[in-house]
C-alpha positions, 0 to 999 in steps of 0.5 A: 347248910354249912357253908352254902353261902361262903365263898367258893372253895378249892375245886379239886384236891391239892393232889390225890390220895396214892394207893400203893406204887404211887397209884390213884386207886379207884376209892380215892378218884371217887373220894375227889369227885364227890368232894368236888360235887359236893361244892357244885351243890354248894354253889348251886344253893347259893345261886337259887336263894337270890333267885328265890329273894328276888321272885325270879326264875330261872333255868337249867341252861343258866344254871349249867353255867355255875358247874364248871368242869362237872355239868355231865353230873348235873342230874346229881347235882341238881338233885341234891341241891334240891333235896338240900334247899327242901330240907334245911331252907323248906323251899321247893325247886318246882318245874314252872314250864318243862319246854325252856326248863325253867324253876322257880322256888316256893315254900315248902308244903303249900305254906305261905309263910317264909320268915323273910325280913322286907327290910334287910338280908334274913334266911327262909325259915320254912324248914324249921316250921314243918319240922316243928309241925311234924314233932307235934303231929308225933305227940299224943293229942297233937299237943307238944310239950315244950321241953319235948320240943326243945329237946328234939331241936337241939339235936339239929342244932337249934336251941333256946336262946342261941343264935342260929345262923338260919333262924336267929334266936329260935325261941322269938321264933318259935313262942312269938313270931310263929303264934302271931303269924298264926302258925303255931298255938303257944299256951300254958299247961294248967295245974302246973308249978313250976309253969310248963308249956306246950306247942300246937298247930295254929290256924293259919297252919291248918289252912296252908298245908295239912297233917297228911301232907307234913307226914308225907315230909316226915316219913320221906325225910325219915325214909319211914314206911308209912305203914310203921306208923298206921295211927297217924296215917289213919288220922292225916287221911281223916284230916285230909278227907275233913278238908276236901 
């Protein structure tokens, strides 16, 4: 989310890019509107996450004030801001009563869990934990090796022992915070030398969401065919029907 907390930047382009003649073609009032839009949902973010910190609501018509000069765009804003909240804070924007268009926004999945410190300015982290679920659920017995797990976060910019902007230090997260909240299982691979780990899902994972559910998330972040991956299907359908 680069930026979705700074300071409001430029509406508009110093000028538009000319075509040939000095003419603004087609491509470039496209280009201008899509960077314009593109800080509509920057804004947008912003004004939700306080929203979300302080349990409040809120409503369309409210929201409407904080796009300036583009509110006949907000469907799209809307809707990437929500898309965008859902993918990098693990927060849904859910329809509380369609009457007044009232929302509210809660973590993603059904988790009960969202990272945020009572006692001073933090990010929900949601995100990041139904990512880490999901690379679980990829690997052979549900069980993560660690390097794997690493290696594959760091192509998001999460990385052991550097400081996140979201996440803090993710390795806390992930070996500690995350195990004694219950939500993932941390252990060490036996007959190991040098000692390697793996992750699994914890019990408070299994009680709060379910593995269909997180490849639901996966297959819709990764617009992946759920027929690609009939295994895993056929195992998140199993757990699902376990749980009911």
């Amino acid at each position: 989310m680069a930026g979705a907390l700074e300071g409001r930047a430029d509406q508009h382009t110093q000028g538009e890019k000319a075509g040939p003649g000095g003419a603004c073609t087609e491509e470039d009032a496209e280009s201008v509107l899509q960077h314009a839009l593109h800080q509509e949902v920057t804004d947008l973010v912003g004004f939700l996450l306080p929203k979300y910190r302080t349990k409040e609501t809120t409503t369309e018509a409210e929201m409407l004030t904080i796009l300036s000069d583009y509110q006949d765009h907000f469907p799209v804003v809307f809707s990437r801001a929500s898309a965008h909240s859902q993918l990098v804070l693990g927060l849904d924007v859910k329809e509380l009563d369609p009457s007044n268009q009232s929302y509210v926004l809660v973590p993603t999945l059904g988790l009960a869990y969202d990272g945020m410190l009572s006692d001073g300015p933090s990010m929900p982290k949601p995100g990041l934990l139904v990512l880490l679920l999901g690379l679980i659920l990829l690997e052979d017995d549900f069980v993560a090796p660690e390097e794997e797990v690493w290696g594959a976060l760091s192509k998001v910019g999460v990385c052991a022992g550097r400081q996140h902007y979201i996440y803090g230090e993710p390795r806390e997260l992930l070996t500690k915070v995350w195990v004694q909240e219950g939500y993932l299982g941390y252990r060490q691979v036996p007959h190991c030398d040098p000692a390697r780990y793996e992750f699994l899902w914890g019990p408070r994972a299994h009680a709060d969401t379910s593995k269909w559910q997180v490849l639901e998330y996966l297959f819709w972040v990764n617009s992946l065919d759920p027929r690609s991956l009939p295994s895993l299907c056929a195992e998140g359908v199993s757990d699902e029907e376990e749980g009911a």
